[in-house]
C-alpha angles and dihedrals in degrees: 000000000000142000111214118208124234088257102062086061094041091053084059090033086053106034092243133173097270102035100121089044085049089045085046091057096039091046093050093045099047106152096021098067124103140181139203129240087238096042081066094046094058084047091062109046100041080057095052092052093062091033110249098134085142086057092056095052100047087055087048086051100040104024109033097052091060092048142069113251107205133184128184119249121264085242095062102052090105097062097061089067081057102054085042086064102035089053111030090239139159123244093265109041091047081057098050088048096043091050087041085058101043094054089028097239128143115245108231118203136174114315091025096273127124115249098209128035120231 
């Protein structure tokens, strides 16, 4: 089971350099992919600045129905300022990883690799 970060469907969203290797990925992996509440978010909004807003509703119509959406606790939040510490991380990625180890999946990232070890 994976959780895919914002940028593997922005590299398809966008026509980027590795969005057949990112489809390829999406499209093996169909029932174990899931997504956070803020993954979407970013989506949104990066789509919105180069207004593509109809972009962005085609993949909430198409994309969102066929993965998991998946958001951290309130309890954990936290934790997310201590994974931050422990592992000199961002916002955003402490909160992929902490939402990855809560429901034990493994983050995905461009290029297939996991961005954060668990």
């Amino acid at each position: 089971m994976f959780l895919v970060d914002a940028n593997i469907f922005l590299e398809i969203l966008l026509r980027q350099n590795k969005k057949e290797d990112c489809k390829k990925f999406l499209n093996n992996n169909i029932g174990k992919l899931n997504i956070t509440d803020f993954s979407l978010h970013s989506i949104g909004v990066i789509l919105f600045k180069y207004g593509k807003e109809d972009i962005f509703e085609k993949f909430v119509d198409d994309v969102i129905p066929e993965i998991n959406l998946l958001s951290l606790p309130m309890r954990l939040y936290n934790e997310v300022v201590n994974i931050k510490k422990d592992l000199n991380l961002d916002f955003d990625d402490a909160y992929q990883y902490s939402v990855a180890k809560y429901n034990g999946l493994k983050v995905i990232t461009k290029g297939g690799r996991s961005k954060c070890k668990m």
